[in-house]
C-alpha positions as CSV (number, residue, x, y, z in Angstrom):
1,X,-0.1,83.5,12.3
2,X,-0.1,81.9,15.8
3,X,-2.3,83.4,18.1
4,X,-2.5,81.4,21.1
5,X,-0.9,77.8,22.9
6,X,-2.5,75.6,25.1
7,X,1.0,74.0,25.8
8,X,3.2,76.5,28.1
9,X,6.7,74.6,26.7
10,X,5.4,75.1,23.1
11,X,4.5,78.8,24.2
12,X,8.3,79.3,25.7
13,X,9.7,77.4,23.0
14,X,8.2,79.6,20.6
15,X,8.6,83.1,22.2
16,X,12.1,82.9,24.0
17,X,14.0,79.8,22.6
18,X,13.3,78.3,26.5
19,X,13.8,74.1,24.9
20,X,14.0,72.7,28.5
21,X,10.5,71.2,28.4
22,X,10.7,69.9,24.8
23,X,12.6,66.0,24.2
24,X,15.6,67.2,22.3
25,X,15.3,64.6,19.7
26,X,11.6,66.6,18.7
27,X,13.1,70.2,18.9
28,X,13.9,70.4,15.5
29,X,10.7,69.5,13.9
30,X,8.6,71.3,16.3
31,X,10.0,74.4,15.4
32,X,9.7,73.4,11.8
33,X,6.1,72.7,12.0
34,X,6.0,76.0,14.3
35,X,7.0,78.3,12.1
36,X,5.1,76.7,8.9
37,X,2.0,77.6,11.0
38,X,2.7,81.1,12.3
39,X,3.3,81.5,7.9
40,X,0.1,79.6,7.2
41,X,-3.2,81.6,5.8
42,X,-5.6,78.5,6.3
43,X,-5.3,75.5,8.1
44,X,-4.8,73.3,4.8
45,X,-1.1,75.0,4.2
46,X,-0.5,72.7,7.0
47,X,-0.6,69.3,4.6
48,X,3.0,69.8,3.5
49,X,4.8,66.5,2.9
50,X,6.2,65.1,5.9
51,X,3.7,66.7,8.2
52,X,0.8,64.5,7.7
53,X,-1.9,67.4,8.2
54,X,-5.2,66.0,8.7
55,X,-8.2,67.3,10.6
56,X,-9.6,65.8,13.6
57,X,-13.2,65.0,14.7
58,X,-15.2,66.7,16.5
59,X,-16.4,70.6,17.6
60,X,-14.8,73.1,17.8
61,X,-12.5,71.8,14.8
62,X,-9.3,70.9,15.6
63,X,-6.1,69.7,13.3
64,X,-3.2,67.8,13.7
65,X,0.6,67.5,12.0
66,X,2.9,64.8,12.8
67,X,5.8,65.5,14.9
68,X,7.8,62.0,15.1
69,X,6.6,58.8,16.3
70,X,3.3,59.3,18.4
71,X,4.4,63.1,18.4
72,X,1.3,65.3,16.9
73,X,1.0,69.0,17.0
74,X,-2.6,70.1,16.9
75,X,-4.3,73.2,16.8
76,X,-7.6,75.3,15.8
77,X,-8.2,77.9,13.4
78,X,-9.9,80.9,14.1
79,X,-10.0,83.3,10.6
80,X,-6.3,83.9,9.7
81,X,-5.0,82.2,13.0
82,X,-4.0,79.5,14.7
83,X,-5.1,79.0,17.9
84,X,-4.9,76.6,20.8
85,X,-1.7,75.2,19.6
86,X,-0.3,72.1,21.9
87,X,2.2,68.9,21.7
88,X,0.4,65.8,22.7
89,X,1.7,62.4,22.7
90,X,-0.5,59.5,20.9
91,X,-0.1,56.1,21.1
């Protein structure tokens, strides 16, 4: 279940729909990826094909899915939860 966002357009997105923040052309996968994590138990039901689930290094552990082209999600995991969830851009 998601439990928290560090991204306040992810956060709207999420809870009331509000897209305005969010490139139209990624809308549809982020709310894909979105709702495959508020379903997920663990963080490894996350490495669905497509998605490119992978943790990252470092603490606290974080993980990442791919959104399209340098688009990632990435969140943490705290027991049944994700937490910390934001959009970030790598290139």
């Amino acid at each position: 279940m998601i439990k928290s966002f560090r991204s306040r357009a992810l956060k709207a997105f999420w809870t009331n729909g509000e897209a305005s923040k969010i490139q139209p052309t990624l809308r549809g996968r982020v709310m894909l990826r979105l709702q495959s994590l508020d379903g997920a138990k663990r963080p490894e039901d996350m490495n669905l094909p497509g998605f490119n689930f992978h943790p990252l290094r470092g603490k606290p552990q974080r993980y990442t899915v791919h959104v399209n082209g340098p688009w990632c999600i990435t969140f943490g995991w705290d027991g049944k939860d994700a937490t910390d969830i934001d959009l970030e851009n790598y290139h």
